[in-house]
C-alpha angles and dihedrals in degrees: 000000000000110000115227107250108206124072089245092058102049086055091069102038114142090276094069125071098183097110094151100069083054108127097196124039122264121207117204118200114183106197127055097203119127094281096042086047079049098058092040081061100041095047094047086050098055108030109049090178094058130113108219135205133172120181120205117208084197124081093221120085106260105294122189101247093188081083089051094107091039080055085046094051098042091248094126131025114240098254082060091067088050105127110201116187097238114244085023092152081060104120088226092074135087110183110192110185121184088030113123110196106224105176141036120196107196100187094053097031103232141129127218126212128211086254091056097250111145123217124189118213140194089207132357128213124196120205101159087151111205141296127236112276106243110204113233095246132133110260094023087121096051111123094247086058100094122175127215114228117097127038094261082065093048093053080044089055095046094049082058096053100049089047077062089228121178111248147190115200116200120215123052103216132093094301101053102036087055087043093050094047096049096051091051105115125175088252102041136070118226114197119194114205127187130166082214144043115289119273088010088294089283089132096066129231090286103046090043094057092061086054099051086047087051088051103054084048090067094049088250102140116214128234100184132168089011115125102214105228097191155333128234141163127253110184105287097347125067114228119225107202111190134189104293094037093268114141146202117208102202128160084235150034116208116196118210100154109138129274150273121212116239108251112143096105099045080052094056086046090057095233122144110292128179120146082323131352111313100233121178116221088294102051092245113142127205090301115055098214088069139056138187127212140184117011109345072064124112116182123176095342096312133098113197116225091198132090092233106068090046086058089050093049080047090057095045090031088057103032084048085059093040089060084046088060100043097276123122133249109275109168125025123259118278112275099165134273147269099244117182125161118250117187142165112212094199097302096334117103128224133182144179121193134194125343107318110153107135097240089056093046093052092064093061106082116210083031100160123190119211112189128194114199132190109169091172096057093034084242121147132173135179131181121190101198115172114184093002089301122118101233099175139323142191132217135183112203139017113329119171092202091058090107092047088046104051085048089058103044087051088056098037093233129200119257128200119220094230077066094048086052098047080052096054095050117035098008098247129116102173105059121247121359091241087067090061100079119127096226086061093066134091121264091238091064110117097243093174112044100185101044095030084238104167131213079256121054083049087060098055090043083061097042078050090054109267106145116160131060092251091049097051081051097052089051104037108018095225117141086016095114121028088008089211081122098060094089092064098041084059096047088056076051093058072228132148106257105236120246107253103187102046141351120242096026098155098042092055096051097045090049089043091049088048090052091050093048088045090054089043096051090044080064102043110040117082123248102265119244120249120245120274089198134035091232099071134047092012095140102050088046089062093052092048101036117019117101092230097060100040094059085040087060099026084062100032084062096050089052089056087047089054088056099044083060101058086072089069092040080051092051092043115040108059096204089066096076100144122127125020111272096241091063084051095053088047098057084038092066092035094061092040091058087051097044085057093051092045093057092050083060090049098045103030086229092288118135112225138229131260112328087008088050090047089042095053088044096054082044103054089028087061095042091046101051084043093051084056097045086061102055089054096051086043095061109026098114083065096039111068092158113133094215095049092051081049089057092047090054084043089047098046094050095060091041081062102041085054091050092065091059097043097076099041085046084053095054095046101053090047097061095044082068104043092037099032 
């Protein structure tokens, strides 16, 4: 635990219960989860004379569990979902982490932790976030059911991944579909299931179809409209029965299946409870002293699943206390928030805007859709404009306007025709690409949507010294939850924007490309001629022809064979986790490029007879699926087209069946020179 520094301090540690001789306030947050996080920064910001602590039920340091899914996915490394409180080393500040707060006493104004310690507070904010929803089904507590909601989960999940195990994940919303696509592994099956349509049909028949088609790409299979009746266990495997008596036999059950928020301690407390913790504009509950903030939230009848409307309670929760305690109003009282989905389905983006469920778009009259298709590239784009403004929309696949777009659904902008038909057309709203820049943009524009960081507090982040991605973080918070911001933050940098898919991208791809041209060349040079005279030609000869050098670069080739293989070893044997994979891929393709030029010095570029001629075939067939291989993984975060992922899985598979006969082939030739 930190220790509180001051002597005041230290006089209300969680050991005393006299609030009332403080002479300073002491605000008390339970939950360190982003938006308590959140309220410890905001109140340490505004009230220099607080005392603030903040309690963790979890036995980890605050992690930003919005990244849970990118961890899951391998998008992001662990120390990346690491969650400081900024200014933590600030005196004012007692973090308590495994310390679940069981009690509140509301007369005396103390809290009450499991270990029986006893803290006094001013105000108290709760922020205890929600739990998984567990469907009432028979089985749903059996050991291989695992939900997905903490970081402990989301290890759990990742055991189970590199066990290959086969696996059925349950819900068909943001959640599910990232988790389905991140367990997917080349030797298990991943079946979604969902009672329902995917992402709550708010993607339209249309647009659901192109998922679904994403989706197979991926080798993700689909159980889709099917009501799952109940789990049970046969010997090693669990047993999915569903209506009509059809079942799945899986390793292990998944559970995405929605939230509830965490209210049992705001309950025992007797404060106002309804699906969350009933909160007024200024996220006061039914006592006055406490509020309650994210997700355990309920405001005007709604509780927000997101991360963005809990940091925007925390902004109106903490500047409300700071006016109780002789600071002004900085931000308005809470009215709602704009709440839209973003996903990444492995690379491939998704988004929902504005409120487009069809039983709310049937009550605008005059309501006009406008869709943009590219089957080829897997990109799909819808607008849903009433009276020239843009009132939500929905895309499947990159799109470089998707900033300018969010910002003006939020705000309901107007829209020209002469733009609906550009859209419609070519798939752009905004004009050229080159317009898009964000230094282009006002320094009003909303860079940063989760955290309201502008254009232009992030310029004057940079002008104070702030020159790398992390510190403009650190200072501003932008790009620290979802991290879609990150590439603009990057272009005010002047900075590379850092690949998110793979590392080594281009590497790869300039090293695949060589291979291919290599390969090309090996089918397309003719043999050369041998020397009529000794004067001439005498160096390459030796390399062709003298004993010496054949056995230097015939050796030299099966040594390179032998590396190229420790990146399967690498994919395939978990202990050997050193090294991140796409370093592994890199040298892969490196050493691949110089295996092929080394056998153009060992051959000569002839191609061989019988078992010579079978064995050159196998060779350059190999390097040259794996070559390919390459270029697709290389640019796969450009290339969202379904039949081009398709290529890369087709490609791969026969990468693999020729490896089989490459090594037998080997042997073989080398003891036809050494018997025969």
């Amino acid at each position: 635990m930190t220790e509180l520094k001051s002597s005041a301090a230290r006089q209300y540690s969680p050991n005393s219960a006299q609030a009332s001789d403080s002479s300073y306030p002491i605000y008390v947050i339970v939950g360190t989860g982003p938006v308590g996080v959140r309220c410890a920064q905001k109140l340490l910001e505004f009230c220099d004379e607080a005392q603030i602590v903040i309690y963790g039920a979890e036995t980890e340091s605050p992690y930003n569990r919005v990244k849970l899914s990118q961890y899951l996915s391998r998008h992001v490394d662990r120390d990346e979902l690491d969650n400081p409180i900024l200014g933590k080393s600030d005196h004012r500040l007692a973090e308590y982490i495994d310390r679940e707060i069981i009690s509140i006493d509301r007369v005396k104004k103390i809290v009450t932790d499991a270990a029986g310690n006893r803290q006094p507070y001013t105000k108290l904010i709760l922020a205890t976030g929600s739990n998984p929803s567990i469907p009432r089904i028979p089985g749903a507590e059996l050991p291989s059911v695992y939900p997905f909601r903490s970081l402990r989960n989301t290890n759990d999940l990742i055991a189970l991944r590199e066990q290959h195990a086969d696996i059925c994940v349950i819900g068909a919303g943001a959640l599910g579909l990232e988790a389905a696509t991140a367990l997917k592994t080349p030797k298990n099956t991943v079946t979604l299931q969902s009672r329902g349509k995917l992402l709550s049909g708010l993607l339209g028949e249309e647009g659901e179809e192109f998922l679904k088609s994403s989706l197979a790409a991926l080798g993700v299979q689909l159980k889709v409209g099917s009501t799952l009746q109940l789990i049970e266990q046969d010997e090693d495997k669990s047993r999915l029965v569903f209506e009509g008596d059809e079942t799945l036999s899986v390793d292990a059950i998944v559970l995405c299946t929605g939230i509830q928020p965490e209210v049992s301690l705001a309950q025992q407390s007797g404060l106002n409870i309804d699906r969350g913790v009933v909160v007024n504009e200024w996220m006061q509950t039914s006592d006055p002293d406490i509020y309650a903030v994210g997700e355990c939230a309920e405001f005007d009848r709604k509780v927000y699943q997101l991360v963005r409307p809990g940091y925007e309670q925390a902004e109106s929760c903490c500047s409300h206390i700071r006016r109780d305690h002789g600071g002004e109003i900085l931000e308005r009282p809470y009215t709602g928030s704009y709440t839209d989905i973003q996903l990444k389905i492995a690379h491939i983006p998704c988004a929902i805007m504005g409120d487009v469920a069809s039983e709310n778009l049937q009550q605008h009259e005059g309501l006009e859709s406008h869709v943009f298709r590219n089957r080829f590239k897997g990109i799909y784009r819808r607008l849903f404009v009433r009276e020239g403004r843009i009132l939500g929309a929905v895309y499947i696949g990159s799109w470089d306007e998707a900033n300018s777009l969010r910002q003006a659904v939020a705000q309901e902008e107007k829209v020209s025709a002469h733009a609906l038909k550009q859209f419609s057309d070519e798939g752009r709203l905004f004009g050229q690409q080159a317009s898009n820049s964000i230094k282009n943009f006002p320094d009003s524009y909303l860079v940063c949507q989760c955290n309201s960081v502008s254009k232009g507090e992030l310029c004057k982040a940079i002008s104070e010294g702030k020159r790398t991605l992390n510190e403009l973080q650190q200072a501003t918070t932008a790009g620290s939850v979802c991290g879609s911001c990150r590439p603009l933050m990057a272009e005010l940098l002047d900075a590379p924007v850092p690949n998110l898919v793979m590392r080594h991208a281009k590497g790869i791809l300039v090293t695949s490309v060589i291979s291919l041209l290599l390969i090309t060349l090996s089918f397309l040079m003719p043999s050369p001629p041998v020397s009529d005279t000794v004067q001439t030609g005498q160096f390459w000869e030796k390399l062709w022809y003298d004993n010496f050098w054949k056995q230097v670069t015939g050796y030299t080739i099966l040594v390179l064979c032998l590396f190229t293989a420790a990146l399967s070893v690498r994919k395939r044997w978990n202990k050997l986790a050193l090294g991140h994979m796409d370093h592994w891929r890199y040298a892969h393709s490196l050493i691949g490029v110089v295996a092929v030029a080394t056998l153009a010095v060992h051959t000569g570029f002839r191609m061989g007879q019988n078992l010579n001629l079978a064995l050159m075939l196998v060779f350059l067939g190999v390097t040259a699926t794996g070559s390919l291989v390459g270029v697709f993984m290389a640019r796969n975060h450009h290339w969202t087209d379904l039949k081009l992922r398709e290529h890369r899985k087709w490609w791969s598979r026969v990468h693999y069946a020729l490896l089989w006969a490459l090594p037998v082939l080997l042997a073989y030739h080398i003891l036809a020179v050494y018997y025969f």
